[in-house]
Each structure stands twice: as C-alpha cells, then as structure tokens.
DRENDO-1510 file (C-alpha; in Angstrom, 1 decimal, always signed):
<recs>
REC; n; res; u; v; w
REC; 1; UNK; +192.1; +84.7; +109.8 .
REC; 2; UNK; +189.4; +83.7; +112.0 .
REC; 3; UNK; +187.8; +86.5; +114.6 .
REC; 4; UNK; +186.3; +84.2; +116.3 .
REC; 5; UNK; +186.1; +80.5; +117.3 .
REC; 6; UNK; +183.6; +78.1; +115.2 .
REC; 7; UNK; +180.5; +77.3; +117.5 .
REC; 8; UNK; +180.6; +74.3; +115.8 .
REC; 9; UNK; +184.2; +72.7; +115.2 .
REC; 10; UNK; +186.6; +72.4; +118.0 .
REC; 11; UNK; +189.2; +75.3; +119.0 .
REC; 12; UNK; +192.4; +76.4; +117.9 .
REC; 13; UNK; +191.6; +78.6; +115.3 .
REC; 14; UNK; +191.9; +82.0; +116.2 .
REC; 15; UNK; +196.0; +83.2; +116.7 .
REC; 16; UNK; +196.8; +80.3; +114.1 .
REC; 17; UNK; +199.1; +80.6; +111.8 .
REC; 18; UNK; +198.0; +78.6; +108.6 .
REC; 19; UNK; +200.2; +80.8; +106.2 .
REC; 20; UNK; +203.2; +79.2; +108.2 .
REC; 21; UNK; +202.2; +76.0; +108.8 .
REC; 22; UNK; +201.2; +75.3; +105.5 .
REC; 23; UNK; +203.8; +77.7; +103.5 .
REC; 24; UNK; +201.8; +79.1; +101.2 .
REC; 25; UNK; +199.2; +81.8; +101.6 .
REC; 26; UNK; +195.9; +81.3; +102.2 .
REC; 27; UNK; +192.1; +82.6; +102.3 .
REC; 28; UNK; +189.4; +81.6; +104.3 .
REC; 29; UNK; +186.1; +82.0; +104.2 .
REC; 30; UNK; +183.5; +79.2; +105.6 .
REC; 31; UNK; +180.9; +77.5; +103.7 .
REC; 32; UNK; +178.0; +79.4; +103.8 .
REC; 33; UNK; +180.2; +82.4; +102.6 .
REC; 34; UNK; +181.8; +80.1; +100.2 .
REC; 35; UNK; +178.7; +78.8; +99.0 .
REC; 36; UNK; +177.1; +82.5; +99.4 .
REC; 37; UNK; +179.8; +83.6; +97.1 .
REC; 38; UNK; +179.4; +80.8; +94.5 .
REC; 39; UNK; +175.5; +81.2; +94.1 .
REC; 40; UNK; +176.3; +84.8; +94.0 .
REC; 41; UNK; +174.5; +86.3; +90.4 .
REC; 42; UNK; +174.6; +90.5; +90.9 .
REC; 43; UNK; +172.8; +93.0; +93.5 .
REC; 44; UNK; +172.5; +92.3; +97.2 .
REC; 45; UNK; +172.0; +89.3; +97.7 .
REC; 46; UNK; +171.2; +87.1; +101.3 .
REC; 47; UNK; +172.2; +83.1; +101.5 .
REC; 48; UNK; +171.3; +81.0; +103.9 .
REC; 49; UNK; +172.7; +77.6; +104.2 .
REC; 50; UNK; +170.1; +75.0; +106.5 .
REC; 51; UNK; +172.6; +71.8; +107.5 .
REC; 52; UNK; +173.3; +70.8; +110.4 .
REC; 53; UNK; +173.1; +74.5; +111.6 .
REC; 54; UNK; +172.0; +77.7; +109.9 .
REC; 55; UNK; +175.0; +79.2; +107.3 .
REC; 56; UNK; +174.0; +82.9; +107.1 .
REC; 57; UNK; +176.2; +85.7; +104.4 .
REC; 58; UNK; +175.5; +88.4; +102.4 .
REC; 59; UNK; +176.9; +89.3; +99.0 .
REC; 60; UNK; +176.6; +93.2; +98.0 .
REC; 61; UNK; +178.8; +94.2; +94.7 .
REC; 62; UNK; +181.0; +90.8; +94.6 .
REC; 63; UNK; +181.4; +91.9; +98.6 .
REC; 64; UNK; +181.2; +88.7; +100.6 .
REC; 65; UNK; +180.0; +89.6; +104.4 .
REC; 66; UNK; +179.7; +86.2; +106.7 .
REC; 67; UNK; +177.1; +86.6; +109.4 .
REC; 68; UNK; +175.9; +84.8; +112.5 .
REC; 69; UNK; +172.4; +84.9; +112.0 .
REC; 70; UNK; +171.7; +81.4; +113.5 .
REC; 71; UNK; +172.6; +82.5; +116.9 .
REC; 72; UNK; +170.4; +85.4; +117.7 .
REC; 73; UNK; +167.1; +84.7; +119.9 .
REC; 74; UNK; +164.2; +83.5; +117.5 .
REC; 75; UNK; +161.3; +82.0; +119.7 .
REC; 76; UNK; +160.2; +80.7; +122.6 .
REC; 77; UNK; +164.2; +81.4; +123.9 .
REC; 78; UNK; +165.5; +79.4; +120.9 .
REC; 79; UNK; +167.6; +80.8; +118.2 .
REC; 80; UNK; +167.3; +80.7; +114.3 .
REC; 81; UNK; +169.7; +77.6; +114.2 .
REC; 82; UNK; +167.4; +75.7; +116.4 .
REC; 83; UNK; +164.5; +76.4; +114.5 .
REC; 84; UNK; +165.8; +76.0; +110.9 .
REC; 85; UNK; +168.9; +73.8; +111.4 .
REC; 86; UNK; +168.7; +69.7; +111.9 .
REC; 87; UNK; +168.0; +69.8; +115.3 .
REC; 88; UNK; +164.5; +72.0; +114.5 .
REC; 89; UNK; +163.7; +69.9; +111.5 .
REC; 90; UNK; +164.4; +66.9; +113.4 .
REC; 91; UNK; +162.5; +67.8; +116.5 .
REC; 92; UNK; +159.7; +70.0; +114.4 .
REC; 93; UNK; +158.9; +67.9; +111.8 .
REC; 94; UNK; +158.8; +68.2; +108.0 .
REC; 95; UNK; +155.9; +70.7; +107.6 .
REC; 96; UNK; +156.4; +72.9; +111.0 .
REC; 97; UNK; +160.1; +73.3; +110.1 .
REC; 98; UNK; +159.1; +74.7; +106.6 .
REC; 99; UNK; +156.5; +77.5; +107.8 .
REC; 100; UNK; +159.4; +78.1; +110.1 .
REC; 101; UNK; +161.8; +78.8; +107.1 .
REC; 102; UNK; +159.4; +80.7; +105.6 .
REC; 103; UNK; +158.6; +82.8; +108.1 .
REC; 104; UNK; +162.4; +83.2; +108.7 .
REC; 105; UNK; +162.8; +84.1; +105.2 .
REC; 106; UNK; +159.8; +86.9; +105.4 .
REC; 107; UNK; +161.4; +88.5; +108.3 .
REC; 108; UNK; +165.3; +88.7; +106.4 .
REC; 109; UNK; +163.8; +90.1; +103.7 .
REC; 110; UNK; +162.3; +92.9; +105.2 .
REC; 111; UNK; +165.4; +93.5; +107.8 .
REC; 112; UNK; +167.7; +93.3; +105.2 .
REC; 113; UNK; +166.3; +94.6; +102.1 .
REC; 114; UNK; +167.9; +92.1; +99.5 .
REC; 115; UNK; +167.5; +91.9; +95.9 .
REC; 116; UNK; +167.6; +88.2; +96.2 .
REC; 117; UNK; +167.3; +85.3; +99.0 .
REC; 118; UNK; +169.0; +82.0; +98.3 .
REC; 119; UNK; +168.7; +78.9; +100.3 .
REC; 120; UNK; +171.3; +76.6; +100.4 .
REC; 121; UNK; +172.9; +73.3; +102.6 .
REC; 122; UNK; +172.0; +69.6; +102.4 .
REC; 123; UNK; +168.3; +70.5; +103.8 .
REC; 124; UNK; +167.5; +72.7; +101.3 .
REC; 125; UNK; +166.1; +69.1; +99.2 .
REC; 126; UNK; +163.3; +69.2; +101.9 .
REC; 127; UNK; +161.4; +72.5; +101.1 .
REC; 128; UNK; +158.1; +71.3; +99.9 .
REC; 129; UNK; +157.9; +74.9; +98.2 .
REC; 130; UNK; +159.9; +77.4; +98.1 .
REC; 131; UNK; +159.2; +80.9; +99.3 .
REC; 132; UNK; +158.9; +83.6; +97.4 .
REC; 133; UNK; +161.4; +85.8; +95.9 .
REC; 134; UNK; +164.1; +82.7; +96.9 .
REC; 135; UNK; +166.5; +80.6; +94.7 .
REC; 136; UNK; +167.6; +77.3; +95.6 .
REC; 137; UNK; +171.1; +76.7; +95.7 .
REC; 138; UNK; +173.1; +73.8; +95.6 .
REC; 139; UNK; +176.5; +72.8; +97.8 .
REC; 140; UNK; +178.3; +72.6; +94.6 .
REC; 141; UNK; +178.2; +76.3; +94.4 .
REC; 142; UNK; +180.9; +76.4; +97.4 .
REC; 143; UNK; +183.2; +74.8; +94.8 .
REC; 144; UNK; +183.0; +78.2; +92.6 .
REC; 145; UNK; +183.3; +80.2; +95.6 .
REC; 146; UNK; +186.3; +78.9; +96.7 .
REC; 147; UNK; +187.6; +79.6; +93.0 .
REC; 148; UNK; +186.1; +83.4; +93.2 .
REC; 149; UNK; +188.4; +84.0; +96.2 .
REC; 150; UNK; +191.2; +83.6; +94.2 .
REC; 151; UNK; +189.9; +85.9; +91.8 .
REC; 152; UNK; +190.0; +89.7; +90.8 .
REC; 153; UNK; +186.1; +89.3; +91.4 .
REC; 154; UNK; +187.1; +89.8; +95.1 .
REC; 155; UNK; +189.9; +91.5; +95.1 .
REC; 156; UNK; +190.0; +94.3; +92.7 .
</recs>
C-alpha cells in the first residue's frame, strides 16, 4: 500500500483499501518501479524514467526499491524533476536539457555505485546521445514488470 501520497495524481491513496474494494489481492508498484523492474537484466542496477516528471528506482538482486529522486534540491533552488522532467526540457531547451541529464546521470553513478544506469519514459526518444555506461529503455518494459510482480522473481 502506498506510504505516501503521489506528488503527482490527486489524494486518496494512502489508508485505501484496494484489496476490498476490488476483492482480489493486489500489488503495487508505480511505473518507474514497474518499468525499473521490467528493464531489470542482473547486478545493481539504477532507472530513471524522464516524462512528465523524473521516475527514479533501484533494482539490486531482483530487489525493486522506488525512490524520490526528482524531489531533492538540484540547482539554482530547483529539483532534479525540474531539470530533467518536461517542464526542464520544455523551458531548457533540447540541448541544455541533455547536458543536464548527463550531468545527472554522472552524479547517480558515483552516489550510488550501480552496475548499470537505464533511462527510461516517453523523453528518453530525445537524447541526442546517450551517456555512458546507460541503456535506453523503453515503456513497454513496465508491461514485464508488472508480470515480474506476480512472480517468484520477487517473492522467493
């Protein structure tokens, strides 16, 4: 169940009780894990999803770990979402929002000392390059996640 409310879908879902309402159980993850979890190939792994906001999750050992990233303080008294999500590509530009992302991506990888980065969400098609050490993912890949939840891969 939720810990928190989404910063960016309306309230309601912390205390709710889906596994009534709907009468069957249920898992929930949200799409950057999902799509974290789908891309997901071995080792420690960091996702980040760049869509409307900035999807952030770690996968260590088939371990799915959904983070805030985008909120923290990044520059100028702006957080990472503002930066890398729409709003910074839209009010950065094409080429200013990617040395953001890759200077985003530089500082991950050294805080969190990941095997692999992978870069994922519907802005992903506007890298120009893509940084070292990253894969690209692809939405489709919260499909498999969803699937993996349901599976011993998570729940040994």
């Amino acid at each position: 169940m939720p810990i928190a409310e989404p910063v960016n879908l309306g309230p309601g879902w912390v205390g709710y009780d889906f596994e009534s309402d709907f009468g069957c159980p249920i898992r929930m993850l949200n799409d950057a894990a999902m799509q974290a979890l789908g891309s997901y190939e071995g080792g420690r792994m960091l996702f980040l999803g760049l869509g409307t906001g900035m999807g952030s999750a770690i996968v260590i050992e088939k371990v799915v770990v959904p983070l805030e990233l985008a909120h923290l303080p990044y520059r100028k008294g702006r957080t990472f979402e503002e930066y890398l999500g729409r709003q910074g590509l839209e009010r950065l530009g094409r080429k200013k929002w990617q040395r953001h992302v890759e200077d985003v991506v530089d500082r991950f990888r050294d805080a969190f000392l990941m095997d692999e980065i992978v870069i994922g969400g519907g802005n992903v098609k506007k890298l120009k390059r893509v940084p070292p050490g990253v894969r690209l993912g692809d939405n489709s890949h919260a499909f498999k996640g969803g699937f993996r939840m349901w599976e011993d891969y998570l729940h040994p």
